[in-house]
N, C-alpha and C positions, 0 to 999 in steps of 0.2 A: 504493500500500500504506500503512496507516495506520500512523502511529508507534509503535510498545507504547509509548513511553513519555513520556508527557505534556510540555509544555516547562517547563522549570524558568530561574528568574531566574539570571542569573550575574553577578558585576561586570565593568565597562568597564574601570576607572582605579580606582588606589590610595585616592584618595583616599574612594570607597565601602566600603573596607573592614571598617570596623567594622559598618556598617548591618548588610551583606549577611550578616558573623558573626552577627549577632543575630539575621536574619532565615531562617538556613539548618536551623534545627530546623523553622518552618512549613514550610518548602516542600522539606522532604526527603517529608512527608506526601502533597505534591501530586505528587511525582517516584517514587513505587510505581510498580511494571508494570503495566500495564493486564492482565488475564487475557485470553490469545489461544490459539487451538487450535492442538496443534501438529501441523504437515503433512510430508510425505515428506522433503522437502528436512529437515526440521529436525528430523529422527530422527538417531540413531546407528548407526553403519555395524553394530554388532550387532545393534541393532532392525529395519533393512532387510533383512538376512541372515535373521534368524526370521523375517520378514512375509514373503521371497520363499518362504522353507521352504515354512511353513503354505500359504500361500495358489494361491504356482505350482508347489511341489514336493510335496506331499501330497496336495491335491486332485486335481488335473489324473490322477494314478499311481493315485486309487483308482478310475478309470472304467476304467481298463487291464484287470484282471484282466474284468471282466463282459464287454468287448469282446472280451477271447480266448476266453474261456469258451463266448460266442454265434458265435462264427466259428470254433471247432474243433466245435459240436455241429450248430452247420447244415449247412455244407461240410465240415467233417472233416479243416479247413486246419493241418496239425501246428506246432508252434511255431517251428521252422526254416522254415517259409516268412512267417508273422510278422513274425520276426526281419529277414529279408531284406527284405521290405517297409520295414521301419523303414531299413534301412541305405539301401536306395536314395532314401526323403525324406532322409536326413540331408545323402547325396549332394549332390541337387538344392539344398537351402538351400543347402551350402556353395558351391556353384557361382554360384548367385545371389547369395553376400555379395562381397564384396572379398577373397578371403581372398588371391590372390596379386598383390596390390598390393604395390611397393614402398615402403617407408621412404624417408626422405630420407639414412640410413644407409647404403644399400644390404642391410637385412636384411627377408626376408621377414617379411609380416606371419604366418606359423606361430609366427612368434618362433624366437631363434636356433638355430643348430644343435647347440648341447650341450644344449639341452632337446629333442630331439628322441627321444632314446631312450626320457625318461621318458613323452614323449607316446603313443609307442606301447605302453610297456606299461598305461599309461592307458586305451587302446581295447581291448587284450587282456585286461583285467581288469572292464571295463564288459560287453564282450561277453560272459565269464562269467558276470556278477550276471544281465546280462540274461535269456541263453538260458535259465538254471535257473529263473530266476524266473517264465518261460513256460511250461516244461515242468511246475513245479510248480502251474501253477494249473489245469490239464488233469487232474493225476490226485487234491489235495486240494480241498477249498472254497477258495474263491477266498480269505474271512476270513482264514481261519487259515493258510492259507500266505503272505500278505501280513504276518499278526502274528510269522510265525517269524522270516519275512526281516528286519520291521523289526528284532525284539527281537533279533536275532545281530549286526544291522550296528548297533544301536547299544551293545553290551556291547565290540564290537570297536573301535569309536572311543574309547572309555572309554580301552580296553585301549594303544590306540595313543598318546592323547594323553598318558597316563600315561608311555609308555616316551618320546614325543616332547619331551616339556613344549610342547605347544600351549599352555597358559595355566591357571593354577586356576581354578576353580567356586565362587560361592556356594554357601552354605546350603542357600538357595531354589531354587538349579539341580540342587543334588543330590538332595534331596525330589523336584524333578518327573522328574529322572532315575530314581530308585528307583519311583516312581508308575507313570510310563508303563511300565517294566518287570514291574510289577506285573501293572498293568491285561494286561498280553500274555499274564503266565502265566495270570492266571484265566480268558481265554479260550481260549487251548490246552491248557492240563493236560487239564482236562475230556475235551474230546476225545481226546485221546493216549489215554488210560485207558481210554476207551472203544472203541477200536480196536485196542486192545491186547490184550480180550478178544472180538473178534470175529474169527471165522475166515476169510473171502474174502477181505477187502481189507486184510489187515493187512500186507502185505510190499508193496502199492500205495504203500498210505498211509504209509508208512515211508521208503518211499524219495523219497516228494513232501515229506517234509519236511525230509529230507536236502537235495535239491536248494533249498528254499527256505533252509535254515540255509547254506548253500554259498555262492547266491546273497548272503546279507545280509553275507558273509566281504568276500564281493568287492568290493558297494557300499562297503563301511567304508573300505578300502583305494584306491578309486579314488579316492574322496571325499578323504582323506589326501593322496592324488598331485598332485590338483589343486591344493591349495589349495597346494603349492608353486610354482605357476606364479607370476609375476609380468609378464610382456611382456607388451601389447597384444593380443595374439592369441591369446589362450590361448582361449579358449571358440571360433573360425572353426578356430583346429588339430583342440581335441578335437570338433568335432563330423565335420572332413573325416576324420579319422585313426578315427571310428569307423564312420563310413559306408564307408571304402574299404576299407579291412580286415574288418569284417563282410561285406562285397561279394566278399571274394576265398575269403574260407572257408564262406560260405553258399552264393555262387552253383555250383561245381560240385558240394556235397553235394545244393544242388536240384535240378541237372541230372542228378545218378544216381542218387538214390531215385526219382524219378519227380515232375512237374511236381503237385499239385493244382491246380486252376484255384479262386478262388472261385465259386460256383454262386450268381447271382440277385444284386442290388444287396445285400438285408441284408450277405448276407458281404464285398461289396467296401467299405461302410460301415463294419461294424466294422474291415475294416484298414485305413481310412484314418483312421480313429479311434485307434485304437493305435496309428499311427504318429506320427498330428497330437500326442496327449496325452504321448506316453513321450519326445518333441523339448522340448516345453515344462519336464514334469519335470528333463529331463534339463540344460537352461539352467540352469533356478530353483537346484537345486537345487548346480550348483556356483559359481553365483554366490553362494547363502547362505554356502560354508563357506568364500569367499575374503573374509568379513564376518562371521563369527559362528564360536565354538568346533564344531570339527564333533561332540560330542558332540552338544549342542542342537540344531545341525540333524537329526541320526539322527532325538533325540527328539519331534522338531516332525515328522517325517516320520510319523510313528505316527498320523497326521491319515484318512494314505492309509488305515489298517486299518479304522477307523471308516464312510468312505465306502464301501469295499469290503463292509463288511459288512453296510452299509444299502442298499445294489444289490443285494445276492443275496438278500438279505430278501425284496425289492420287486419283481426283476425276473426273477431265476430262480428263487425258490418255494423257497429253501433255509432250512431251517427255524434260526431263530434260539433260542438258550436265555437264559436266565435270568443265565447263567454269562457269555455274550458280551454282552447289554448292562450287565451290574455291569462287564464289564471295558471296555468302551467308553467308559462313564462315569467309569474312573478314571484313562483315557487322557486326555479331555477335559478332567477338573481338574486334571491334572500339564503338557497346555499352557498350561492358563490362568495354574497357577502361573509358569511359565519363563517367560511374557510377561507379566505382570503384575510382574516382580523387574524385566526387562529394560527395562521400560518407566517405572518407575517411576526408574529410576537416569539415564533421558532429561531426566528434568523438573530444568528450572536450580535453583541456591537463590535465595530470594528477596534481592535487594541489599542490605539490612538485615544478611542473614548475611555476605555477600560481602563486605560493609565490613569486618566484626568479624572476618573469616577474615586478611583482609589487613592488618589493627592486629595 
């Protein structure tokens, strides 16, 4: 790896002294940092937490909704067997990790036993966000029930960090906070209003956004839970504690309403889709907020609305308005703001300042 920083002359012996005075204004010029990009490792644990956001918690979640969407209108696969799907991958990974390895302690890697309570209500609160969030993309647009959920779960993190003191906000974090909340109303007002004066589906569509607003309650709150974890094990707990718990309340509701089978590959694709995408999310996105204010990650999650609603564009023929990419677009600038404040506070000061900081 190359040096950033050039070699500079030093003296040996006292008796150099005075030269090396005289000579230490030249070769402070030669002892600049060399300009080098800076790479993962040399991010800040904030910056890492928005990169995991954006990139493995928003993205990966906006394939989710089109996957459900395509696997309840092909097969007719309700969101409770979905769901279940998902719990039995959660299963199997934790099965596969080390999760009941011992410590040199003698404490399980779930991590101790007085965190155990919170663990659970962690997977009863996840399985909430989830289940709503499945049901509501079956009877709203996938968009806009993804935009309700985001914008409730992150007014609710606001709401929490405020009562918590999680840590103050920039400026610039508040701007992209208010932006991305923005960007969400201008895409579901429109709609709301619009269904509000039409007759058939207006107690549908009401109640799929209830369920998405319910759903985004819960993610705020789980999100919250997590981030007080601290032991080693916290992400092999919450992922086994929501897989076996989803598995004991999904599997006999499935066994008594009656089995669907999926019908044909497309539909067992999309459920291994939505199971594979909503694991990944579901990592990213509590690794972000044990690294970054959970308010920002909500608002980095608002990523997911975008994708989702350039899928239903694209894939399921759902007609997009004028009203949804202005608000897309101002989802877009209010991450860029929040990552470009975050980023910008990564970069060192140059040693020149550093000196003069330190005189």
């Amino acid at each position: 790896m190359v040096d950033a920083y050039r070699h500079c002359p030093s003296s040996s012996s006292d008796e150099d002294d005075e030269p090396v005075e005289e000579e230490e204004e030249e070769a402070d010029e030669d002892c600049l940092p060399l300009p080098c990009p800076l790479h993962w490792t040399g991010l800040s644990d904030s910056m890492k937490g928005l990169l995991a956001a954006l990139l493995g918690g928003g993205v990966p979640a906006g394939f989710v909704p089109l996957f459900t969407r395509i696997a309840h209108e092909s097969a007719h696969l309700p969101p409770l067997e979905v769901l279940f799907g998902r719990c039995l991958l959660h299963l199997l990974v934790s099965a596969a990790a080390p999760c009941l390895r011992r410590s040199s302690a003698g404490q399980s890697s779930f991590g101790p036993r007085a965190a155990w309570p919170r663990l659970l209500t962690h997977a009863v609160v996840n399985l909430l966000s989830v289940g709503c969030a499945y049901s509501s993309f079956t009877l709203v647009p996938a968009g806009n029930a993804a935009a309700v959920r985001k914008g409730t779960s992150t007014l609710a993190s606001v709401l929490l960090a405020l009562c918590l003191g999680s840590g103050p906000l920039s400026c610039y974090d508040c701007v992209g906070l208010l932006g991305s909340l923005l960007g969400l109303l201008v895409i579901v007002l429109p709609d709301l209003l619009l269904s509000a004066h039409s007759s058939p589906r207006t107690g549908g569509d009401l109640f799929g956004y209830a369920l998405a607003s319910l759903g985004g309650l819960a993610l705020a709150l789980g999100l919250v839970i997590f981030r007080t974890f601290s032991h080693p094990g916290r992400f092999q707990g919450a992922v086994f504690s929501f897989g076996a718990l989803g598995a004991l309340i999904c599997g006999p509701a499935f066994s008594l309403l009656g089995p669907v089978w999926p019908r044909g590959p497309l539909a067992w694709a999309c459920l291994v889709a939505v199971a594979c995408l909503a694991l990944a999310a579901f990592l990213f996105s509590n690794y972000a907020v044990t690294k970054a204010h959970p308010a920002l990650v909500c608002a980095l999650l608002h990523s997911e609305v975008v994708v989702s609603m350039s899928l239903q564009y694209a894939m399921l023929g759902e007609p997009v308005t004028s009203f949804d990419i202005l608000g897309a677009g101002v989802i877009v600038g209010s991450i860029a703001v929040i990552s470009a404040q975050n980023f910008s506070c990564d970069q060192p000061p140059p040693k020149r300042e550093t000196e003069l900081l330190r005189k």
